[in-house]
Biopython code that builds the backbone (N, CA, C, O; Angstrom):
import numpy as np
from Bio.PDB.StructureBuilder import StructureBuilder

atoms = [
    (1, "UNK", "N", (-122.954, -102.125, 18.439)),
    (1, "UNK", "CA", (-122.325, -101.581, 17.253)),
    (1, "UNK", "C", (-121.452, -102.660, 16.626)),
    (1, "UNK", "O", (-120.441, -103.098, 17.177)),
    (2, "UNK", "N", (-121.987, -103.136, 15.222)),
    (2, "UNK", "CA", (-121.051, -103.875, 14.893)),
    (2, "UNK", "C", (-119.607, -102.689, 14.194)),
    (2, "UNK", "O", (-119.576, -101.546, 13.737)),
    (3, "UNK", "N", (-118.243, -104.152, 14.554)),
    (3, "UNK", "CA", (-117.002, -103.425, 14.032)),
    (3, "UNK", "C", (-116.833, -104.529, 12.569)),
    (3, "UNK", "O", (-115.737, -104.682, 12.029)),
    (4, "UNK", "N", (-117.458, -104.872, 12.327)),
    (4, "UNK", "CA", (-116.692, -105.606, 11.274)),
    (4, "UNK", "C", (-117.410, -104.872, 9.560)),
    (4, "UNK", "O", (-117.101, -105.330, 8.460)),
    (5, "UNK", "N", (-118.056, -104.083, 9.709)),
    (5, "UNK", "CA", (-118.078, -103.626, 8.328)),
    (5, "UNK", "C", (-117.104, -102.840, 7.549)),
    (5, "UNK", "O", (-116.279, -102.007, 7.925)),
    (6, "UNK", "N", (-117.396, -103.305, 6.346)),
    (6, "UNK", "CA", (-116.232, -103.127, 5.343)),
    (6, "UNK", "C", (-116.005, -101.344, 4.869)),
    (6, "UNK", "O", (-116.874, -100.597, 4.422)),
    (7, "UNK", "N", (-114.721, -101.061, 5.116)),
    (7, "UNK", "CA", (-114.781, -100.180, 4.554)),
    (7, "UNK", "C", (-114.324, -99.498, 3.067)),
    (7, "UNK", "O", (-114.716, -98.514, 2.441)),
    (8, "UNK", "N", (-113.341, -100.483, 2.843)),
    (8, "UNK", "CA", (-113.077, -100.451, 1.354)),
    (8, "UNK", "C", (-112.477, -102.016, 0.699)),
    (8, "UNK", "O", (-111.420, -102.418, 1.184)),
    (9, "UNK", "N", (-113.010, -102.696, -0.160)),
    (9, "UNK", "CA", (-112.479, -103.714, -1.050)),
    (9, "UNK", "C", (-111.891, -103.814, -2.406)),
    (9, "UNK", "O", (-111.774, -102.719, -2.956)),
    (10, "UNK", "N", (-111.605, -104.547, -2.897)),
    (10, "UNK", "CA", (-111.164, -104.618, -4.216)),
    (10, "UNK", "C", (-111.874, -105.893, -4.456)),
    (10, "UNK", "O", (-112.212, -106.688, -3.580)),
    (11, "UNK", "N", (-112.120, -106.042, -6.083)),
    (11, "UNK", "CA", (-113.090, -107.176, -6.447)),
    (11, "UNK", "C", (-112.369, -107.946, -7.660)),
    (11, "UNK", "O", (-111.213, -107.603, -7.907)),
    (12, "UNK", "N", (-112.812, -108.710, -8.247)),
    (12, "UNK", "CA", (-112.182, -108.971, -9.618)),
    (12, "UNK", "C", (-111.947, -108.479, -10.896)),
    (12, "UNK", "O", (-111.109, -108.586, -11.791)),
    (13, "UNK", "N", (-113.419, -107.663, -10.561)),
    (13, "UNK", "CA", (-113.716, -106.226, -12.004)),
    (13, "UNK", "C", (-112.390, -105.381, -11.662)),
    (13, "UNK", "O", (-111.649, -104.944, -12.543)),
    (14, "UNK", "N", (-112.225, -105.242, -10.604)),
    (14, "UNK", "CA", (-111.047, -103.647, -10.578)),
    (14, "UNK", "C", (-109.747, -104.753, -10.800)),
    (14, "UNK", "O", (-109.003, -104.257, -11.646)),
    (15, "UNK", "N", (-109.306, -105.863, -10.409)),
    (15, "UNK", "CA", (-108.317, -106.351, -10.889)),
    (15, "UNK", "C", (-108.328, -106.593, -12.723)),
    (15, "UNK", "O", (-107.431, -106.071, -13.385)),
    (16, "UNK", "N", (-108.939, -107.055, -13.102)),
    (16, "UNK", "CA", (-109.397, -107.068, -14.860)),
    (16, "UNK", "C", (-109.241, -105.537, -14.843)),
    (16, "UNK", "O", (-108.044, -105.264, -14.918)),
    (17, "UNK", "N", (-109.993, -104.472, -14.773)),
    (17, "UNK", "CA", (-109.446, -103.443, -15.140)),
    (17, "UNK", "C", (-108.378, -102.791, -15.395)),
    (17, "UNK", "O", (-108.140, -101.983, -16.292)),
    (18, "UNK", "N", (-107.638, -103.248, -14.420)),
    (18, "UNK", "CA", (-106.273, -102.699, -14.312)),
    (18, "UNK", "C", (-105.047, -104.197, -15.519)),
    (18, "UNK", "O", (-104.045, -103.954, -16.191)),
    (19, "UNK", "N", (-105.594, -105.248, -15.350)),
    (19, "UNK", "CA", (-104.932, -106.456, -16.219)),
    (19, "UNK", "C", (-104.948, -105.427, -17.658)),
    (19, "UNK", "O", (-104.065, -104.985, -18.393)),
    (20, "UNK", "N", (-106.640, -105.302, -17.607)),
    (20, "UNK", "CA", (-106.596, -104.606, -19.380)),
    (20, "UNK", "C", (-106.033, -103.604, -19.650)),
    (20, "UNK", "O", (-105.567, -103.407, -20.773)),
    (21, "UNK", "N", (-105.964, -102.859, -18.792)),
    (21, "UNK", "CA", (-104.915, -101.763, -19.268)),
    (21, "UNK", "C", (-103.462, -101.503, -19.181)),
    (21, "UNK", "O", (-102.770, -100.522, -19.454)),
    (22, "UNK", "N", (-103.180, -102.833, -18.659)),
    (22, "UNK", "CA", (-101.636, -103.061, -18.484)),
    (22, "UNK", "C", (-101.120, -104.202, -19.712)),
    (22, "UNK", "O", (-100.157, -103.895, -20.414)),
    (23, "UNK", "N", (-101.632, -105.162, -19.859)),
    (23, "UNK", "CA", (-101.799, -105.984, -20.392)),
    (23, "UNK", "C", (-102.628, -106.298, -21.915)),
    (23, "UNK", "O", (-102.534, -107.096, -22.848)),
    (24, "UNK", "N", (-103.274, -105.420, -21.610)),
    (24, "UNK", "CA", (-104.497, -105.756, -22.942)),
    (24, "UNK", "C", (-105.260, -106.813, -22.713)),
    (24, "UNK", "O", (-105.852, -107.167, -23.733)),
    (25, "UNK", "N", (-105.465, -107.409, -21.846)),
    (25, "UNK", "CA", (-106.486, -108.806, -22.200)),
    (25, "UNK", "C", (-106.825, -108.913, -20.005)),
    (25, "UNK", "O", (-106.301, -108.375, -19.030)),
    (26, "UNK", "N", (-107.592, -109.592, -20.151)),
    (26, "UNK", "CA", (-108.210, -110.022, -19.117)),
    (26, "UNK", "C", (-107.498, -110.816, -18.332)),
    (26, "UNK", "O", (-106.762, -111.615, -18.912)),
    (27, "UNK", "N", (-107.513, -110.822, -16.891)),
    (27, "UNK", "CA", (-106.335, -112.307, -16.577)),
    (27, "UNK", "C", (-107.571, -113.429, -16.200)),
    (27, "UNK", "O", (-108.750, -113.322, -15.863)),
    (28, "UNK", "N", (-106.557, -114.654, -16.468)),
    (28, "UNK", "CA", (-107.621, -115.979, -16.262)),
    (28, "UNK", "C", (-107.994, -116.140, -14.770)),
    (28, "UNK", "O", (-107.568, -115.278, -14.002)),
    (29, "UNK", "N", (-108.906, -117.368, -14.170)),
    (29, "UNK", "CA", (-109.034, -117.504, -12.990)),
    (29, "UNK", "C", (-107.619, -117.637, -12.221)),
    (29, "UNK", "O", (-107.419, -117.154, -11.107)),
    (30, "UNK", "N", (-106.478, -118.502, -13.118)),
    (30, "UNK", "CA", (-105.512, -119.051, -12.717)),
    (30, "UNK", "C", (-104.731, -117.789, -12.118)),
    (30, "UNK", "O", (-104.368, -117.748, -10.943)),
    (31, "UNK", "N", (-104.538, -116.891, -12.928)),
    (31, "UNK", "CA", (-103.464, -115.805, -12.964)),
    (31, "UNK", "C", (-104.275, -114.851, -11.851)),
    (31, "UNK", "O", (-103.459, -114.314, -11.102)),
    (32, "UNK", "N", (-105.185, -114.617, -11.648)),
    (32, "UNK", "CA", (-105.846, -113.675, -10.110)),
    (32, "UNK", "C", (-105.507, -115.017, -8.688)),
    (32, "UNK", "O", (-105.179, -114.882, -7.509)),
    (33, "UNK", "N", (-105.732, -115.997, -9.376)),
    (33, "UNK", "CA", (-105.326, -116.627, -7.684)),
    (33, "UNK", "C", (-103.970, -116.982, -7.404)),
    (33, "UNK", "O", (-103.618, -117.794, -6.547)),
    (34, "UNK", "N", (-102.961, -116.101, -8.444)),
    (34, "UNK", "CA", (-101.719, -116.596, -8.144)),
    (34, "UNK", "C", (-100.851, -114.834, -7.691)),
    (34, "UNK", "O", (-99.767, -114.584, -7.165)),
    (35, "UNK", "N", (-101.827, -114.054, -8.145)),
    (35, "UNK", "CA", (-101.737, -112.609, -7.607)),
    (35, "UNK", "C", (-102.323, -112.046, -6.576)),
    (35, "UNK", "O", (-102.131, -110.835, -6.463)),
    (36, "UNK", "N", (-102.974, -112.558, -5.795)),
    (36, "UNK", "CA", (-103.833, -112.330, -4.932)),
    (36, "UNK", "C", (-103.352, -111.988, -3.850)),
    (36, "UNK", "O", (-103.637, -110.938, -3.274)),
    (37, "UNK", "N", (-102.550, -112.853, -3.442)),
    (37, "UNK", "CA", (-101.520, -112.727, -1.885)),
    (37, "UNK", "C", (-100.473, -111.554, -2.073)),
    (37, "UNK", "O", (-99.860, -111.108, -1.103)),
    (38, "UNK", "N", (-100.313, -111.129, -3.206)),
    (38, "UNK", "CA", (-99.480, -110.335, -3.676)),
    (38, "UNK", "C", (-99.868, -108.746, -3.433)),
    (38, "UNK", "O", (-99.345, -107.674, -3.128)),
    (39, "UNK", "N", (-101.095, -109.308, -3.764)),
    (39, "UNK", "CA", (-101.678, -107.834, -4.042)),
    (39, "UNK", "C", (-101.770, -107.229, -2.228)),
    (39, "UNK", "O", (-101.491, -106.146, -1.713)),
    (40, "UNK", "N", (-102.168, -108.214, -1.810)),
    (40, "UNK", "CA", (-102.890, -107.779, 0.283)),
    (40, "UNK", "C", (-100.783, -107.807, 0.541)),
    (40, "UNK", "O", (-100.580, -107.510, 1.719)),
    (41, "UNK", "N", (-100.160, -107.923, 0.201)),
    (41, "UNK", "CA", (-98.872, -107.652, 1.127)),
    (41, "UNK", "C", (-98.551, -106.788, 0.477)),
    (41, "UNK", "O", (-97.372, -106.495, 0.673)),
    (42, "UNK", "N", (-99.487, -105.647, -0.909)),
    (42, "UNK", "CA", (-98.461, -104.823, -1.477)),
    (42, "UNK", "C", (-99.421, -103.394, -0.465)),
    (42, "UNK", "O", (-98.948, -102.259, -0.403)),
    (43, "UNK", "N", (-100.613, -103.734, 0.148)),
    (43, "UNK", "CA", (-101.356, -102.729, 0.503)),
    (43, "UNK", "C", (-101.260, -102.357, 2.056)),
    (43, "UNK", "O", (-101.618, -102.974, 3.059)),
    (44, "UNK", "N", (-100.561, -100.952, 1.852)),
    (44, "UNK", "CA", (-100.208, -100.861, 3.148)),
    (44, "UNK", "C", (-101.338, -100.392, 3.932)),
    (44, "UNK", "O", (-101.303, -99.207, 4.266)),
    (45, "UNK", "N", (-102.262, -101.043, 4.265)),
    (45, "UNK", "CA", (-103.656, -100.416, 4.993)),
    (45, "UNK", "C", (-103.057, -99.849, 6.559)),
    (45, "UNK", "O", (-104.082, -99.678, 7.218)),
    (46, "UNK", "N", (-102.159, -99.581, 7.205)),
    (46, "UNK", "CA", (-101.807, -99.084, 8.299)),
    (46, "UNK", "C", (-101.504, -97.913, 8.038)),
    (46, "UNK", "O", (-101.922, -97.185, 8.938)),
    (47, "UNK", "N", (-100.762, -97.121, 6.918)),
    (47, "UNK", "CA", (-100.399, -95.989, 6.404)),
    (47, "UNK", "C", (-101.936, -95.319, 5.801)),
    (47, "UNK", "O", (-102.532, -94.275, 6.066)),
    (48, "UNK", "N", (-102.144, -96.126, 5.147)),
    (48, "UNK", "CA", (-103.411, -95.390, 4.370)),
    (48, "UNK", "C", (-104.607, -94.812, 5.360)),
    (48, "UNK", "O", (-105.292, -93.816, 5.126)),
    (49, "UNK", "N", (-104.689, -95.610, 6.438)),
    (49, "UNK", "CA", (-105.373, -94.951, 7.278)),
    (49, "UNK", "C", (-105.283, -94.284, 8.265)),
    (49, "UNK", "O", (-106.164, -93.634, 8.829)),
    (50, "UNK", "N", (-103.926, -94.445, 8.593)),
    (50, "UNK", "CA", (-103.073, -93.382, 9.806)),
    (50, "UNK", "C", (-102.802, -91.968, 9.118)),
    (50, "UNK", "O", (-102.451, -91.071, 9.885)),
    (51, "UNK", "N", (-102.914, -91.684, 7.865)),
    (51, "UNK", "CA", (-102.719, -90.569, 6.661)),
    (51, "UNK", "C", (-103.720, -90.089, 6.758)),
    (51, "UNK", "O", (-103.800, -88.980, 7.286)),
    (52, "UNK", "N", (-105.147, -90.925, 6.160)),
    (52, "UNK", "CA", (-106.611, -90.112, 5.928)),
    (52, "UNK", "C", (-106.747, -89.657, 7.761)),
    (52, "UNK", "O", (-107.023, -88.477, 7.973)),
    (53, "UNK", "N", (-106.599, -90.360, 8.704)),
    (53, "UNK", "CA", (-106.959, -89.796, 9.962)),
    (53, "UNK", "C", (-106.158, -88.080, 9.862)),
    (53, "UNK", "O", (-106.565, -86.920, 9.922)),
    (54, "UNK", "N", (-105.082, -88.638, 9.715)),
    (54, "UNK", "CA", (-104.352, -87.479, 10.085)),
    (54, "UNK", "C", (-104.759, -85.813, 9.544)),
    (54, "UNK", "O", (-105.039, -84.860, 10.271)),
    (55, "UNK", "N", (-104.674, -85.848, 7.866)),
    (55, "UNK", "CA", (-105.303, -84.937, 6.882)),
    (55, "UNK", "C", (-106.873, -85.015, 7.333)),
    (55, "UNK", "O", (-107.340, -83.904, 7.082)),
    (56, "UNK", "N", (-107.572, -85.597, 7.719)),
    (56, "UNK", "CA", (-109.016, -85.532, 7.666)),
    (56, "UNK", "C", (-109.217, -84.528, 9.480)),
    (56, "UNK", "O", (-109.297, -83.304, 9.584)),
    (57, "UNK", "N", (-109.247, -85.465, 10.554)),
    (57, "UNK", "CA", (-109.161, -85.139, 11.408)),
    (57, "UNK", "C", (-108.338, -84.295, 12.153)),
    (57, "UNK", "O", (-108.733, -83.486, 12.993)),
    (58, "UNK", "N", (-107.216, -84.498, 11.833)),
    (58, "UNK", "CA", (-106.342, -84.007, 12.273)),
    (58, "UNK", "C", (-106.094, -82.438, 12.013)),
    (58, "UNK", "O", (-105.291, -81.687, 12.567)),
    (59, "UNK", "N", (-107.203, -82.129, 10.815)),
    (59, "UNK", "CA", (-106.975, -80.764, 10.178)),
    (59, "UNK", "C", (-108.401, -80.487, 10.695)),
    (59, "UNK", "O", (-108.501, -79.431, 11.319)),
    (60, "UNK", "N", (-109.287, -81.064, 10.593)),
    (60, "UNK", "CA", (-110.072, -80.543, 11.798)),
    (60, "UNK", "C", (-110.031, -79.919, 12.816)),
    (60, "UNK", "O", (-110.629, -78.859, 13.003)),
    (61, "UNK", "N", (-109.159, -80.621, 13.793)),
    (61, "UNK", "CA", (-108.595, -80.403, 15.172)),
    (61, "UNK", "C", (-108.364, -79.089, 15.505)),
    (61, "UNK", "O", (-108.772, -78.493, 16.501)),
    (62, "UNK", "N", (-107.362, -78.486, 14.183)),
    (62, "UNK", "CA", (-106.446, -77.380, 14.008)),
    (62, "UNK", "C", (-107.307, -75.880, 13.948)),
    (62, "UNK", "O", (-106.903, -74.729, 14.116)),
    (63, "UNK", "N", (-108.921, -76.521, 13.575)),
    (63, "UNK", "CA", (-109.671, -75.477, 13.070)),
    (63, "UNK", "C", (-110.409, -74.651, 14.165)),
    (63, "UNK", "O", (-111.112, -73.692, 13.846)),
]
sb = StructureBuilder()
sb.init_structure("model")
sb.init_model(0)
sb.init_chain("A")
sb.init_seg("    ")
for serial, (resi, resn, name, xyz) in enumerate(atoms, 1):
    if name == "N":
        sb.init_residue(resn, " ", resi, " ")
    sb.init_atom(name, np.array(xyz, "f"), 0.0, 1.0, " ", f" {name:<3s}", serial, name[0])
structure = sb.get_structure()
């Protein structure tokens, strides 16, 4: 069994998406590789998935 598949990413389209609607315009190459590190220390992936376990499974459990 492999463990290394992905279960959720973010790409450059969903960063531009969100630039354009904050911003109005697209960000350059420059301005995504200077947000980048920013973005992975703003995402708390330990919560987000200790949460979906909890509500998902956890309400399972109960049933």
């Amino acid at each position: 069994m492999k463990n290394n598949k992905i279960i959720y990413s973010l790409n450059e389209n969903d960063i531009q998406t969100v630039a354009f609607q904050e911003l109005e315009r697209n960000l350059s190459s420059h301005e995504i590789e200077k947000i980048k590190n920013s973005i992975a220390e703003k995402i708390n992936w330990y919560d987000a998935i200790a949460d979906s376990i909890n509500e998902t499974i956890g309400s399972q459990a109960e049933s």
